[in-house]
TORKOL-4160 file (C-alpha; in steps of 0.2 Angstrom, whole numbers, padded with zeros to 4 digits, m for minus):
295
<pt num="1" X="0051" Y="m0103" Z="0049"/>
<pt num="2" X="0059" Y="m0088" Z="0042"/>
<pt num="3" X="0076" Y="m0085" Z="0043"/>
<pt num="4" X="0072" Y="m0067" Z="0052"/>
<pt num="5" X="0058" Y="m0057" Z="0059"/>
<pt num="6" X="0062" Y="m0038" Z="0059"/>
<pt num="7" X="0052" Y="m0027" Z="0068"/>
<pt num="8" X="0053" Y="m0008" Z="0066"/>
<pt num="9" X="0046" Y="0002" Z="0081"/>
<pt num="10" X="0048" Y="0017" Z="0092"/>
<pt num="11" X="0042" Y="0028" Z="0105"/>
<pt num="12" X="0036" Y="0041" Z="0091"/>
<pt num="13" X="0027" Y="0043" Z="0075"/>
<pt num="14" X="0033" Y="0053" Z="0060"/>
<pt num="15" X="0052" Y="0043" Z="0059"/>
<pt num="16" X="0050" Y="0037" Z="0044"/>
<pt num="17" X="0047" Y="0020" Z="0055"/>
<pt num="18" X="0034" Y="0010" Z="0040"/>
<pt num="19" X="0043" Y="0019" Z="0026"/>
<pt num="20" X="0062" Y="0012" Z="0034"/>
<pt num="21" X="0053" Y="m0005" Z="0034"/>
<pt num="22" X="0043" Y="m0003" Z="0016"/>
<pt num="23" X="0058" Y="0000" Z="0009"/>
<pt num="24" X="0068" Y="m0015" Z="0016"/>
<pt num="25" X="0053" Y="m0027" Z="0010"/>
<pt num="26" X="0053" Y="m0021" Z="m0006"/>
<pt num="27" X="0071" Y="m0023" Z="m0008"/>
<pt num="28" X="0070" Y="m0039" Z="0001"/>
<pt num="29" X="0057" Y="m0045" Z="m0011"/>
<pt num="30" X="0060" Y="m0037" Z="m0029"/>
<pt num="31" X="0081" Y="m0033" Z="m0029"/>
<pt num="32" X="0085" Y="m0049" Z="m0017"/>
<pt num="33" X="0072" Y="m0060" Z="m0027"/>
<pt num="34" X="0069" Y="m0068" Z="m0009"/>
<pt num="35" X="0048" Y="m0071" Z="m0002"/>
<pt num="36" X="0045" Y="m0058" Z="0009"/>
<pt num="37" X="0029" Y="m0054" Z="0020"/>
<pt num="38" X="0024" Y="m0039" Z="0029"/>
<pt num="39" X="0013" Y="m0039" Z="0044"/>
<pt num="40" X="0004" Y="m0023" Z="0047"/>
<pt num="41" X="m0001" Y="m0020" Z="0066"/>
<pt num="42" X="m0002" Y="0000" Z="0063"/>
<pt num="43" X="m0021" Y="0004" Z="0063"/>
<pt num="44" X="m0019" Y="0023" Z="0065"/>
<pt num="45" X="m0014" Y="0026" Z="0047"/>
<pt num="46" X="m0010" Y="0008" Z="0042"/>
<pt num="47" X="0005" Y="0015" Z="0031"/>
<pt num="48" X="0011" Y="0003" Z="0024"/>
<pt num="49" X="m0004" Y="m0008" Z="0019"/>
<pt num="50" X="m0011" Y="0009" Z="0010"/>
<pt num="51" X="0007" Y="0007" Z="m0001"/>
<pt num="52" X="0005" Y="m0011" Z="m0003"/>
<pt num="53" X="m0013" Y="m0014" Z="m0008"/>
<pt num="54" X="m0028" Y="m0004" Z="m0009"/>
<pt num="55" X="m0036" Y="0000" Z="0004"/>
<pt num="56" X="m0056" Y="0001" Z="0010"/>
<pt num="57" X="m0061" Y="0016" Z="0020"/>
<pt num="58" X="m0066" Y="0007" Z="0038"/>
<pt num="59" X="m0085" Y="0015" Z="0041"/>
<pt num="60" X="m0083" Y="0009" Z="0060"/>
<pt num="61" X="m0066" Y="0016" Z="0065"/>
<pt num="62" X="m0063" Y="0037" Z="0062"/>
<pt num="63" X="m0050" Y="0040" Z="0049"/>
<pt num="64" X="m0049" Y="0020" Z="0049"/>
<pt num="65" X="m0044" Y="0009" Z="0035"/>
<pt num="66" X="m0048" Y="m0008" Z="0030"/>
<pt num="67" X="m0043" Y="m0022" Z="0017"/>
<pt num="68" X="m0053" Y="m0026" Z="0003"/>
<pt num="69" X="m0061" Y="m0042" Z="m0001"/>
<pt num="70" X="m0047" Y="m0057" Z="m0002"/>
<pt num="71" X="m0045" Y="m0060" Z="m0018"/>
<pt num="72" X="m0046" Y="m0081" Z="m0015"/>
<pt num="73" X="m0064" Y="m0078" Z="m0005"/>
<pt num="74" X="m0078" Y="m0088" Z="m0011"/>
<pt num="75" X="m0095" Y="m0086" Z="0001"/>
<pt num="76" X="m0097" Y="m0103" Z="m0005"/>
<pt num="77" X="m0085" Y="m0111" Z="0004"/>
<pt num="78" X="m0090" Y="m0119" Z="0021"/>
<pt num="79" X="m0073" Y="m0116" Z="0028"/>
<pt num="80" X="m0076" Y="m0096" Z="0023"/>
<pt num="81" X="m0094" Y="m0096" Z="0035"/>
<pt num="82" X="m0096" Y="m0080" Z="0047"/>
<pt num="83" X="m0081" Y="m0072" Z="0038"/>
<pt num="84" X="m0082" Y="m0057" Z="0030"/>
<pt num="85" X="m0068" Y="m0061" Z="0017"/>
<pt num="86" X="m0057" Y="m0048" Z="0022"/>
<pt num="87" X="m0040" Y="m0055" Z="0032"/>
<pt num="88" X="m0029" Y="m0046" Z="0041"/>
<pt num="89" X="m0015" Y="m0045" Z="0058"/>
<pt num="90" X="m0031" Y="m0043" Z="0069"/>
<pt num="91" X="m0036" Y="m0061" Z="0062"/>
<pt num="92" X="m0022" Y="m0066" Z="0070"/>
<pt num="93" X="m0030" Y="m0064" Z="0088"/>
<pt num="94" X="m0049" Y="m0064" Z="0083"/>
<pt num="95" X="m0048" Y="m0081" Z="0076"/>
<pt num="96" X="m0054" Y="m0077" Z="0057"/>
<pt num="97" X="m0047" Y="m0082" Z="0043"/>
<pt num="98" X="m0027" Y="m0077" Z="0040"/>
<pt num="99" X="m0025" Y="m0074" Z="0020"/>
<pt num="100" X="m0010" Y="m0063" Z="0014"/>
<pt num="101" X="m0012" Y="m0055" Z="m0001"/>
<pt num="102" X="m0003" Y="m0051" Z="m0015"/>
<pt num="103" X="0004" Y="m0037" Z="m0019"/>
<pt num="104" X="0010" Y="m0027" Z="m0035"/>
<pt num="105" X="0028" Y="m0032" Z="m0032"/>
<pt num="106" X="0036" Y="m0050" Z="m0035"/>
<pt num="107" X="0039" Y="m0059" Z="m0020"/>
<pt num="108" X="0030" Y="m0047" Z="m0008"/>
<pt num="109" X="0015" Y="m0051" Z="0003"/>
<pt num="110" X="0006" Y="m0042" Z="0015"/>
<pt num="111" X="m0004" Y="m0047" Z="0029"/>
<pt num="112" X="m0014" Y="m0027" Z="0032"/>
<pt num="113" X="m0020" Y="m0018" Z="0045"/>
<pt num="114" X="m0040" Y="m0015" Z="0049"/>
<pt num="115" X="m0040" Y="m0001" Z="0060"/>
<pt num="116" X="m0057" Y="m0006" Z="0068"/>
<pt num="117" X="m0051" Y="m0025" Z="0072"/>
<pt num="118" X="m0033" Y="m0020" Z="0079"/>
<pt num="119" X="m0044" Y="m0008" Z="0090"/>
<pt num="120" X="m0055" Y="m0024" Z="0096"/>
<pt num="121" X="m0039" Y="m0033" Z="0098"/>
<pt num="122" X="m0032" Y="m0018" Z="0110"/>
<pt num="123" X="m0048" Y="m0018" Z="0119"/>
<pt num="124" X="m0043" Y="m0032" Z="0127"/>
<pt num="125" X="m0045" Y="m0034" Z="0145"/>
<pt num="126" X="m0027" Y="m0032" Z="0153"/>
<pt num="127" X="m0029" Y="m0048" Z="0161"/>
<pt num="128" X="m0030" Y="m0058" Z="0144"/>
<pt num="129" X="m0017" Y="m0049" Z="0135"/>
<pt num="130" X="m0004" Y="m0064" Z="0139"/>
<pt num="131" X="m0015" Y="m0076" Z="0132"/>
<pt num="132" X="m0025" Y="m0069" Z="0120"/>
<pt num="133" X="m0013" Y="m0056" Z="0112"/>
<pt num="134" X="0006" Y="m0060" Z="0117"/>
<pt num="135" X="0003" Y="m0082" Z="0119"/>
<pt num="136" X="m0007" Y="m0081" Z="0100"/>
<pt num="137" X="0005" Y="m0070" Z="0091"/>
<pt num="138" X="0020" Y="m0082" Z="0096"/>
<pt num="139" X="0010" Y="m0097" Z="0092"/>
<pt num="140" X="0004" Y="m0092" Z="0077"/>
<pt num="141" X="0022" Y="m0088" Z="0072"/>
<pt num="142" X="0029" Y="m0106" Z="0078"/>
<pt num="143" X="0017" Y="m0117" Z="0069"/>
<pt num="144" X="0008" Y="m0108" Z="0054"/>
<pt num="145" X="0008" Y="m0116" Z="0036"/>
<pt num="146" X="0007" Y="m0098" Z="0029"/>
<pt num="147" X="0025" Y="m0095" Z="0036"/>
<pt num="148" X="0036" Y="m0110" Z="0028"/>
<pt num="149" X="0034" Y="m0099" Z="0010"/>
<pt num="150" X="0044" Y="m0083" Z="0016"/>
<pt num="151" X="0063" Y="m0082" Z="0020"/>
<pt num="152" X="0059" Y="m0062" Z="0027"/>
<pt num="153" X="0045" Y="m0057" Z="0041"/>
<pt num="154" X="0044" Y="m0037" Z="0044"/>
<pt num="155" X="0033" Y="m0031" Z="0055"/>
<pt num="156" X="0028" Y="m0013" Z="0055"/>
<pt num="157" X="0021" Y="m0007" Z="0071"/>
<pt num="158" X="0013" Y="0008" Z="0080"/>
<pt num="159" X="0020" Y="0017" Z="0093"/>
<pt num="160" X="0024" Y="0006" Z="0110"/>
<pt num="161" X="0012" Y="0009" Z="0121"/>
<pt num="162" X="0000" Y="m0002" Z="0110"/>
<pt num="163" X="0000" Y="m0020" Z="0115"/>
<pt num="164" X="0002" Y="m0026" Z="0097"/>
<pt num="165" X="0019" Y="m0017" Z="0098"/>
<pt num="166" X="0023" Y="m0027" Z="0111"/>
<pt num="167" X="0019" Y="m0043" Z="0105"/>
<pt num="168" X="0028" Y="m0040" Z="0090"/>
<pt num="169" X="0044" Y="m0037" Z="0099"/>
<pt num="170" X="0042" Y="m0052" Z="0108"/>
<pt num="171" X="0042" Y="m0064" Z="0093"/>
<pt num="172" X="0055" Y="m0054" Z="0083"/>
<pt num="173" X="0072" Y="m0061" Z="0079"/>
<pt num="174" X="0080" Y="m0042" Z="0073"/>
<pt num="175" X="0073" Y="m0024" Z="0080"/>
<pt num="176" X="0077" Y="m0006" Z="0071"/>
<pt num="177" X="0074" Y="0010" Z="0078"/>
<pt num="178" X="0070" Y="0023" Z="0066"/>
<pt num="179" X="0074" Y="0040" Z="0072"/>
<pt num="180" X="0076" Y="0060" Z="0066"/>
<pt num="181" X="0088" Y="0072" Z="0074"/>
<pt num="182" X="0076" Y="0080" Z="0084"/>
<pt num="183" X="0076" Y="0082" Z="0103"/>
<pt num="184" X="0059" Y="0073" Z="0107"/>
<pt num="185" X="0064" Y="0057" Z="0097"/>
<pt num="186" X="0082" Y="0057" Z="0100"/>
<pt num="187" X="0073" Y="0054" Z="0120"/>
<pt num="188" X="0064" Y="0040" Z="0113"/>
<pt num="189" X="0079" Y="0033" Z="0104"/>
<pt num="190" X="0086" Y="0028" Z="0125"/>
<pt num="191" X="0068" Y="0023" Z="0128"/>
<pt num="192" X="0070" Y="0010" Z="0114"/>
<pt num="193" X="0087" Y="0006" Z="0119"/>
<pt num="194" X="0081" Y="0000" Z="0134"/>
<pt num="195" X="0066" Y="m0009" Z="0130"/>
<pt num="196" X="0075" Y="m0020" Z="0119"/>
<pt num="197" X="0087" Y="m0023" Z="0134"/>
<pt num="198" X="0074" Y="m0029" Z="0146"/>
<pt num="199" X="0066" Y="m0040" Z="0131"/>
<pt num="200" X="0084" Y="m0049" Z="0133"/>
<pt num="201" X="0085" Y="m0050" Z="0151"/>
<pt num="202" X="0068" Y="m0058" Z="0148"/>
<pt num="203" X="0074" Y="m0070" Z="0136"/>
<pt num="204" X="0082" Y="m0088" Z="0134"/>
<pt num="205" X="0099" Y="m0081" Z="0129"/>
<pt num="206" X="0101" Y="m0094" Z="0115"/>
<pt num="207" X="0086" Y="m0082" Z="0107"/>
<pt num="208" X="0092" Y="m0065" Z="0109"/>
<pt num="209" X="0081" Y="m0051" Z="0100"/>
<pt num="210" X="0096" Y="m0044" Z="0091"/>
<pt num="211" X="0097" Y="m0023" Z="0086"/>
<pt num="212" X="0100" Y="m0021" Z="0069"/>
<pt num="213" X="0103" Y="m0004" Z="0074"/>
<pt num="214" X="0097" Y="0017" Z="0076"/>
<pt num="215" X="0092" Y="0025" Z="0058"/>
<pt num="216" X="0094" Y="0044" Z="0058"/>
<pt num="217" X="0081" Y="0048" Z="0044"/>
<pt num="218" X="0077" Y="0066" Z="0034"/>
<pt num="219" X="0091" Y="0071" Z="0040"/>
<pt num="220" X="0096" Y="0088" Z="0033"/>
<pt num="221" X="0112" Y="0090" Z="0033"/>
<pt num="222" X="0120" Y="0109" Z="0040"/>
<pt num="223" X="0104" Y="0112" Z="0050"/>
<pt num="224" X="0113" Y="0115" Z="0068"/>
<pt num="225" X="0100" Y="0106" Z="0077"/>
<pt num="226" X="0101" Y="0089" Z="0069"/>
<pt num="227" X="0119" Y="0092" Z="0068"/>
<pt num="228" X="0122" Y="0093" Z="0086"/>
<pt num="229" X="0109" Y="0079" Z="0090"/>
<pt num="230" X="0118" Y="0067" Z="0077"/>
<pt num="231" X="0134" Y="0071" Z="0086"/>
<pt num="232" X="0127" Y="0069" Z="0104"/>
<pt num="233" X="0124" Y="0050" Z="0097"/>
<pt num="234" X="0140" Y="0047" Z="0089"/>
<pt num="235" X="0147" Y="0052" Z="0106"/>
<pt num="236" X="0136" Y="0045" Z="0117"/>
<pt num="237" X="0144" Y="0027" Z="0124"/>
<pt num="238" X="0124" Y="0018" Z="0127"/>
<pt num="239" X="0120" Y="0023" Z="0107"/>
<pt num="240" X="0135" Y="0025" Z="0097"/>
<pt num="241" X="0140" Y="0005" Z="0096"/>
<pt num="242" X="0121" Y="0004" Z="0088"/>
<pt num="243" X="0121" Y="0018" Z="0074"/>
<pt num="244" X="0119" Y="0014" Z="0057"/>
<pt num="245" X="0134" Y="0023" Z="0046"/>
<pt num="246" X="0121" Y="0027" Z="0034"/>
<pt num="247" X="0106" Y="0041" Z="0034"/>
<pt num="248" X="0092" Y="0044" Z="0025"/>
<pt num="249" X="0094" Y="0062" Z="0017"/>
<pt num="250" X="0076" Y="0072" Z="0018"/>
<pt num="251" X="0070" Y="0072" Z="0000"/>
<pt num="252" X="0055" Y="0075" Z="m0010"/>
<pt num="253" X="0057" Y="0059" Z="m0020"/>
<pt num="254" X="0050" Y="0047" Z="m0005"/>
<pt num="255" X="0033" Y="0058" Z="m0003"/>
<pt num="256" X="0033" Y="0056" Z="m0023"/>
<pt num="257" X="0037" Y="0039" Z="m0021"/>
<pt num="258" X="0023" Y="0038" Z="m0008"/>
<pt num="259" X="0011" Y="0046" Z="m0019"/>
<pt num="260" X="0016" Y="0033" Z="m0035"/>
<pt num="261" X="0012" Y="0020" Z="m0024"/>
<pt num="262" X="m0003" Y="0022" Z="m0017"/>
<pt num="263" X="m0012" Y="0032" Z="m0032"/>
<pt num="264" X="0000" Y="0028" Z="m0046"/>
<pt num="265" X="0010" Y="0016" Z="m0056"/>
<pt num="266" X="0016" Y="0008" Z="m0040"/>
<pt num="267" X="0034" Y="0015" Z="m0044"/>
<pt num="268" X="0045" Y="0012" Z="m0027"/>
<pt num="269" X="0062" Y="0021" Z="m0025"/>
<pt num="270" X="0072" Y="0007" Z="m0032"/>
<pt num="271" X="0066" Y="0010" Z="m0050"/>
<pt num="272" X="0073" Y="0027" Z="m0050"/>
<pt num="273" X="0089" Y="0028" Z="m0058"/>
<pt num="274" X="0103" Y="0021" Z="m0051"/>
<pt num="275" X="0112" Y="0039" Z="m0049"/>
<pt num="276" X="0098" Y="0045" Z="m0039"/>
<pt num="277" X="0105" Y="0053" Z="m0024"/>
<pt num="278" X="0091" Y="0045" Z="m0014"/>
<pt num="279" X="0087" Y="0027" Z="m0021"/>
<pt num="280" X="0108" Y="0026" Z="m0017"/>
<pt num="281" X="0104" Y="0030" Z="0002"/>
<pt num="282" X="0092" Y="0019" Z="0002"/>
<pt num="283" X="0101" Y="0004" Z="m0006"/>
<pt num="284" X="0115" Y="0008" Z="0005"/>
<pt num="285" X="0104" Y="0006" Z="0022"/>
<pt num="286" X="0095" Y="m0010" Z="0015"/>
<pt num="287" X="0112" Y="m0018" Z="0011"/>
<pt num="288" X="0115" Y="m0015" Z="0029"/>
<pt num="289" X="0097" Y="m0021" Z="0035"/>
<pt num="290" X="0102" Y="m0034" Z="0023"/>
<pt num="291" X="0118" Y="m0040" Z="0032"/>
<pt num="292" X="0113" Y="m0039" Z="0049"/>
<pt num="293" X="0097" Y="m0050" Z="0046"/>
<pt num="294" X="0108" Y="m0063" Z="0038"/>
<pt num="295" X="0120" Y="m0062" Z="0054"/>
């Protein structure tokens, strides 16, 4: 089993939630030199499989995406029959093939989206989510092969109303709510907070689900708004024991960064120099990921 499982979710999109949790993997995988693999249960813009490999336009799912042919498929093989030779979280619950793939950087795998099979998977009946969502997931956690080769699991998640988002939570070992000084998400941040305190009350309490911490993310610091949102955090005694001491400065370099990696020389935020204003942020947030997963 891995050492940890982080998951990365929130009430809201558009926290910088897969980018937070990108970045943590690559720095995991390529400045740690440590095997990583990402699970990607986001199918409305799967993210971070779109960063990590390259992506399939999904012809069955409306601005859906979907991985491209495994690499290691052969049609030949009789283990392969009925499967498309594509792999990805949804086979987890649908019973096909589970293949990471590669990706461009070292030590980093990904197990992608496929916007039209998570959909199937959060079709299902409300009756059968324990069983064929929440049980599966925690099975195939416990007992698959794949997992014995990597010391770091992330998960990247969509927003938690989706069933996925919840079965996530309920196998991770490490949570981190991403967040922007903003009124709507700073609500959602309290929502988090106590979501991850019924998943304890919930568990053994030899297998906590432990908070990494709150990330305030493209923060701009003097705008009066996020100034007196960050504030009403630091002073607030139910979130201030859980903020990271660190932000994440809003900055062209991560849409460029984004851009690099999913049309470009794959270039990440930790081959910018090391004086870069940003790339140092970022080391310094991963660094505290870093710790607290070790913990």
């Amino acid at each position: 089993m891995p050492q940890a499982i982080l998951v990365a979710a929130s009430t809201e999109g558009g926290v910088r939630k897969s980018t937070t949790l990108d970045d943590t993997a690559v720095f995991l995988a390529q400045e740690m030199g440590e095997p990583t693999l990402i699970l990607d249960t986001d199918s409305s813009n799967c993210g971070i499989s779109q960063k990590n490999l390259r992506m399939e336009t999904d012809p069955t799912a409306s601005d859906g995406w979907m991985p491209p042919i495994h690499p290691s498929y052969d049609p030949s093989n009789p283990a392969y029959l009925n499967w498309d030779g594509r792999s990805s979280t949804a086979s987890i619950f649908l019973d096909t093939p589970i293949l990471p793939y590669p990706t461009r950087i070292k030590n980093l795998d990904i197990l992608p989206a496929h916007s039209s099979q998570l959909g199937k998977v959060e079709d299902i009946s409300p009756s059968l989510v324990e069983s064929h969502i929440y049980n599966k997931f925690e099975e195939w956690m416990k007992n698959s092969e794949i997992l014995k080769k990597y010391r770091w699991i992330l998960i990247d998640t969509p927003p938690v109303r989706f069933k996925t988002t919840k079965a996530a939570i309920n196998v991770a070992t490490h949570l981190i709510i991403p967040t922007i000084y903003e009124p709507i998400p700073i609500e959602g941040v309290f929502g988090m907070l106590q979501l991850w305190q019924q998943q304890n009350l919930k568990r053994n309490k030899d297998y906590p689900l432990k908070l990494v911490g709150i990330l305030g993310s493209m923060y701009r610091k003097g705008v009066t708004i996020q100034e007196e949102l960050k504030d009403f955090l630091r002073n607030n005694a139910g979130a201030s024991p859980y903020l990271i001491p660190h932000d994440i400065a809003l900055s062209a370099v991560f849409s460029e960064c984004d851009y690099s990696r999913m049309y470009g020389d794959g270039k990440t935020i930790f081959d910018y120099p090391k004086s870069n204003k940003s790339r140092k942020q970022v080391i310094e947030v991963c660094e505290y990921i870093y710790e607290r997963l070790r913990k």
